[in-house]
C-alpha positions in Angstrom: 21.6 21.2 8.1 22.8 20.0 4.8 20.2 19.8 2.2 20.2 16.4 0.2 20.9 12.8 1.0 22.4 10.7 -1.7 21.3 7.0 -0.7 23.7 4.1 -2.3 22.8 0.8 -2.6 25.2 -1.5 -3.1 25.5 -5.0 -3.7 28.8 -6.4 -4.5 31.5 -5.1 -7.4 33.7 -3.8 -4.7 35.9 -2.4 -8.0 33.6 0.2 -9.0 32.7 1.2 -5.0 36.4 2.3 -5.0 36.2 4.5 -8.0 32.6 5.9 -6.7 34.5 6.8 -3.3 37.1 8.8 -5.3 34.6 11.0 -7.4 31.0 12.0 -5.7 31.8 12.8 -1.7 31.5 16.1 -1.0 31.1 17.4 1.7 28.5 19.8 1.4 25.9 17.0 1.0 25.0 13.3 3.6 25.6 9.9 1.8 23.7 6.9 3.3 25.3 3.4 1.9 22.6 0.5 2.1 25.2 -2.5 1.7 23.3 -5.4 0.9 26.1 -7.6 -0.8 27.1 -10.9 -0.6 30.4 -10.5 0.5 32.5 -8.2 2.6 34.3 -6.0 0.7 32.2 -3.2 0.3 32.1 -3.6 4.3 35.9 -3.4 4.4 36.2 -0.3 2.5 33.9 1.7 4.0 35.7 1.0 7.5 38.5 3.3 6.1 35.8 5.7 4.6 35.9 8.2 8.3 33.5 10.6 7.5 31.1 12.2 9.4 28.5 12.5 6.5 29.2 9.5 5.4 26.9 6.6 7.1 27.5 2.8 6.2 24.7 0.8 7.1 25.3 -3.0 6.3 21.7 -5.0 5.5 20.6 -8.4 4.9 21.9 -9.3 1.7 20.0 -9.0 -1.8 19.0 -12.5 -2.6 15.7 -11.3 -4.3 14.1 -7.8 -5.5 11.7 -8.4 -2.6 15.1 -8.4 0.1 16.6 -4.6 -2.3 12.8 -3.5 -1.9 13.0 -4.1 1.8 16.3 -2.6 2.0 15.6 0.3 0.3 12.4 1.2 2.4 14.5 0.9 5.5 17.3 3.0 4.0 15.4 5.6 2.6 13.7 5.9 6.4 16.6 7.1 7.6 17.3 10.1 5.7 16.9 13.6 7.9 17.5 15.8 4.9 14.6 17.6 2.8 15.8 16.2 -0.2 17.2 12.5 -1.4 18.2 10.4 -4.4 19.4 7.2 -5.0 22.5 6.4 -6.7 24.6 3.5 -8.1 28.3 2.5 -7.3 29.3 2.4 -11.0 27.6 6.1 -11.9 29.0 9.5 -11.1 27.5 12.8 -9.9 27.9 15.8 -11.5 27.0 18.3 -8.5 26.5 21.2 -10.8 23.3 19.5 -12.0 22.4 18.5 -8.3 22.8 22.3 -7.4 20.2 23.1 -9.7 17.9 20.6 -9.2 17.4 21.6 -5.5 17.4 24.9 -6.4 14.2 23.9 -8.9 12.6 22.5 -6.1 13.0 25.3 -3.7 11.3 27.3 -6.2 8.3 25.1 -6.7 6.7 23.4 -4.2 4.5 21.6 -5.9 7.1 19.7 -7.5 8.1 16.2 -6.3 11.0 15.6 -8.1 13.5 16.9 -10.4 16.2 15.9 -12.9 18.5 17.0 -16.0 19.0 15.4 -19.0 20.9 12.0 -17.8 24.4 11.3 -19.8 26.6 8.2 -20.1 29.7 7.0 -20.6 31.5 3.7 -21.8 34.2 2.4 -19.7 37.5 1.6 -21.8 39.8 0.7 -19.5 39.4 -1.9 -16.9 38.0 -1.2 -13.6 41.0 -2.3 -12.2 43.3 0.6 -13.5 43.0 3.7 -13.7 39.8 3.8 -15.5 39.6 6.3 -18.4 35.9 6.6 -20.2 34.2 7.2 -23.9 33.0 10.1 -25.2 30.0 11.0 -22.9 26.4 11.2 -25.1 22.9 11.4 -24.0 21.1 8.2 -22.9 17.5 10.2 -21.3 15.9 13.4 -21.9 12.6 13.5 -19.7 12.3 17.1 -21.0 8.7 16.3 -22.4 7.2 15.6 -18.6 8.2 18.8 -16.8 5.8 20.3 -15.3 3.3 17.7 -15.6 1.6 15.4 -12.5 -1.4 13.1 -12.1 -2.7 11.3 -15.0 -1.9 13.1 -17.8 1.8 12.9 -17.0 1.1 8.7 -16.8 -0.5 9.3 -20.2 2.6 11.1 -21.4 5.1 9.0 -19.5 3.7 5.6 -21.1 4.5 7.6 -24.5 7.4 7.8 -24.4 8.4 6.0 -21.1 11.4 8.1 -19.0 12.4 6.6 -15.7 12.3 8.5 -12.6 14.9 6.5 -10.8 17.8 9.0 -10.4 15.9 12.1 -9.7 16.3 14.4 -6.7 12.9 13.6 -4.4 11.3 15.7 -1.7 12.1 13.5 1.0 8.6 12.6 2.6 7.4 11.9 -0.8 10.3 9.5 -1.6 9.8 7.5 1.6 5.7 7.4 0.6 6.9 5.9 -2.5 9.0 3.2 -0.9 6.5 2.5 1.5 3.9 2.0 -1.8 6.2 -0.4 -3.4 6.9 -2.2 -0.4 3.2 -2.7 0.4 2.8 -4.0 -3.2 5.4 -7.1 -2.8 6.3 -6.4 -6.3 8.7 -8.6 -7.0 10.4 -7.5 -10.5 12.7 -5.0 -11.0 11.3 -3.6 -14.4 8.3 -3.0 -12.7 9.4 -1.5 -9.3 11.6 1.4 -11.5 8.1 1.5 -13.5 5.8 1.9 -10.3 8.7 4.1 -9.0 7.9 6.8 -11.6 4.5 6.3 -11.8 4.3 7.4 -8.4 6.3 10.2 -8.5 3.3 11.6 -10.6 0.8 11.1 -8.2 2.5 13.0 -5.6 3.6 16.0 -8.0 5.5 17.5 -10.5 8.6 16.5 -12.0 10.7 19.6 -13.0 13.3 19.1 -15.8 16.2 21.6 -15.2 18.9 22.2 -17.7 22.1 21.1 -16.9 22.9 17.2 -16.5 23.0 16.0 -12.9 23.8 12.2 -13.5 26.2 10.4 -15.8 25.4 6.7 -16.3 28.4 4.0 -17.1 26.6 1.8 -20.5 28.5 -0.6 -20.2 29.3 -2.1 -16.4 30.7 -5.9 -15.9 27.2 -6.7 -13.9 24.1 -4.6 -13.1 21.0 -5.9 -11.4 19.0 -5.4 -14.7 21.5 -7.9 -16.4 21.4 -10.2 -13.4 17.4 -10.0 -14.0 17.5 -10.3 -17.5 20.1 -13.2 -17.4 17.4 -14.9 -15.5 14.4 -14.2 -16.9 12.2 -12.9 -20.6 12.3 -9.4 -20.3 9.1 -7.4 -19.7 8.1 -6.5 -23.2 7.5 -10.6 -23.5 6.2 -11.3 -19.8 3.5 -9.0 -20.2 1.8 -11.2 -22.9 2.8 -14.7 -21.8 3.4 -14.8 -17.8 0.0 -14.5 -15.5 2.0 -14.0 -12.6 3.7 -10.8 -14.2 0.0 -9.5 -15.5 -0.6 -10.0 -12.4 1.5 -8.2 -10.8 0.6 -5.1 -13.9 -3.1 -5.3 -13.0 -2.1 -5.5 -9.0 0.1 -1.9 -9.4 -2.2 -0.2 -11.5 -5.2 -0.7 -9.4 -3.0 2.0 -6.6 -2.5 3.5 -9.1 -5.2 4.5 -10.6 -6.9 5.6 -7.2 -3.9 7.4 -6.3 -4.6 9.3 -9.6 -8.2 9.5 -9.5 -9.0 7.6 -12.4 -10.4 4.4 -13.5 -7.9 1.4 -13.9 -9.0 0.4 -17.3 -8.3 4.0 -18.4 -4.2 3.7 -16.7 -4.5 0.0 -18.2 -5.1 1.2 -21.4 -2.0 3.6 -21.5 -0.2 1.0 -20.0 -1.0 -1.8 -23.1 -0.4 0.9 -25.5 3.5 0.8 -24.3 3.7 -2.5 -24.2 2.2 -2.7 -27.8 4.0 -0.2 -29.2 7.6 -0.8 -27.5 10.0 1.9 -25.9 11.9 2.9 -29.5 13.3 6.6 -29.5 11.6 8.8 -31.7 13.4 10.9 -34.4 10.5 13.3 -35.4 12.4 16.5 -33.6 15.2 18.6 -34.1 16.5 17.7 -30.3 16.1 13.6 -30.8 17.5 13.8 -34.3 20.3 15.5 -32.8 20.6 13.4 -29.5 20.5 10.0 -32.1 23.7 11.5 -34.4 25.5 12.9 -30.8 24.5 9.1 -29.1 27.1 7.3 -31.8 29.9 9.5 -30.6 30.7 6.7 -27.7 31.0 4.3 -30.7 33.0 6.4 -33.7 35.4 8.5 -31.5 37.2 5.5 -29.0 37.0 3.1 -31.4 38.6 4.8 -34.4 40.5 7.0 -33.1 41.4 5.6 -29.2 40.6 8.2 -27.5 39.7 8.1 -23.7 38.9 10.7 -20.7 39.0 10.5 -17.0 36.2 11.1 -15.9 36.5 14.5 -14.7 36.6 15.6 -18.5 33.6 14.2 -19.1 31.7 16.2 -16.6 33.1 19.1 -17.5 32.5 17.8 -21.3 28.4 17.4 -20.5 28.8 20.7 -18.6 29.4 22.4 -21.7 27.2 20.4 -24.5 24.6 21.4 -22.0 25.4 24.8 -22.5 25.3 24.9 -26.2 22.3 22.9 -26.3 20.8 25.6 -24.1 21.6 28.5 -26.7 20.2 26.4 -29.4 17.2 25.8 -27.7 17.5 22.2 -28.4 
């Protein structure tokens, strides 16, 4: 029995879908596509995909985060593996992260989820071509909440807020999780990947292992955060001036807080304090000093000097930064 499950939702940009296909099957591991788009082109690539542990499953389409919440639950249902994570069509894998993130949580079985410090790239070329990519740099180090669960990793993750959202999950847990979120008819995606990772906490330990596991692309055509934030203030703004989306705050926190045995104005309390003091990176360490200088690589090295990399470069690229970072202990 294969070990993990790499759930992919999709809706629409058939263009990147093509370029996922060609860079993160393996065969070593099951792949569940939820295909909620709006057209059929996804649909018509996967009929060529013939693969045993590869499983298309085509779902109402996505006209609201209520229909991708619902879609989700039911996809996430289906997985038979011990372990899952979810995935987006315009990312990339790097398995040698994935190996030692199951590996962490074979070790530890009181952790619920684990990750590596999360890369990304900037896509140069168009997606139509043969798409070539930016120097890769560090876009998430959740470093500072391994090892922690219940409320004082809410405490910490409010500090310095990490998503959870492409960890690898213990299975059972992540389908509790989807079944949480579901049952809360939240219906904005800020605060679904929010109420994702504070859940995660109330069921266990994150582990942070060290080597990347996921590289992001910064700078996609569409993205559902873009499509939300095209249509709406973003959260930092909602909080203070839309009832519904307090609402909605108070609503989450209040399972919560029981879930982590503590009162809701305590986890309301941490959760104003983010809201007040904004999600900026902090430069008062050696690592995030470095991380900021290695973060304007993307923007110095294309630009002046037109360099780009397929893709597997910059794997191999992170592979090795993650290696050196490693020796210098940052």
């Amino acid at each position: 029995m294969k070990k993990l499950t790499f759930v992919l939702p999709l809706k629409d940009r058939p263009y990147y879908t093509r370029i996922w296909l060609g860079h993160n099957i393996r065969q070593e591991y099951d792949y569940l596509v939820a295909d909620g788009s709006i057209g059929n082109e996804n649909e018509e690539l996967f009929r060529l995909v013939q693969l045993p542990n590869v499983i298309y499953v085509r779902f109402p389409q996505d006209l609201s985060i209520e229909h991708y919440v619902e879609k989700m639950f039911q996809a996430v249902g289906r997985v038979q593996t011990p372990y899952v994570m979810t995935c987006d069509n315009d990312d990339f894998i790097n398995f040698h992260g994935i190996a030692h993130c199951i590996d962490a949580l074979e070790k530890d079985p009181d952790a619920v989820c684990a990750g590596g410090p999360i890369y990304g790239v900037s896509q140069v070329t168009s997606a139509a071509s043969a798409p070539r990519y930016g120097m890769p740099v560090s876009i998430i180090d959740a470093a500072a909440l391994s090892g922690m669960s219940g409320f004082d990793a809410l405490v910490q993750l409010f500090k310095s807020y990490k998503y959870m959202w492409y960890s690898v999950f213990r299975t059972p847990s992540y389908q509790k999780i989807w079944s949480d979120i579901r049952q809360l008819h939240i219906s904005n995606v800020y605060l679904v990947e929010i109420l994702q990772a504070e859940l995660a906490f109330c069921h266990g330990k994150y582990i942070q292992v060290p080597a990347n596991h996921y590289i992001r692309l910064e700078n996609p055509v569409t993205s559902a955060a873009r499509e939300e934030a095209s249509m709406d203030e973003r959260h930092t703004r909602k909080i203070f001036f839309d009832s519904e989306y307090r609402d909605q705050v108070v609503k989450m926190s209040a399972h919560v807080a029981k879930l982590a045995d503590v009162g809701l104005s305590q986890l309301l309390n941490e959760f104003t304090n983010y809201f007040i003091a904004g999600n900026g990176l902090k430069t008062d360490s050696f690592g995030s000093r470095m991380s900021v200088r290695l973060g304007r690589l993307h923007e110095i090295i294309p630009r002046r000097l037109s360099l780009s990399f397929p893709i597997e470069f910059g794997i191999g690229f992170v592979n090795g930064l993650g290696k050196v970072r490693s020796r210098l202990g940052i």
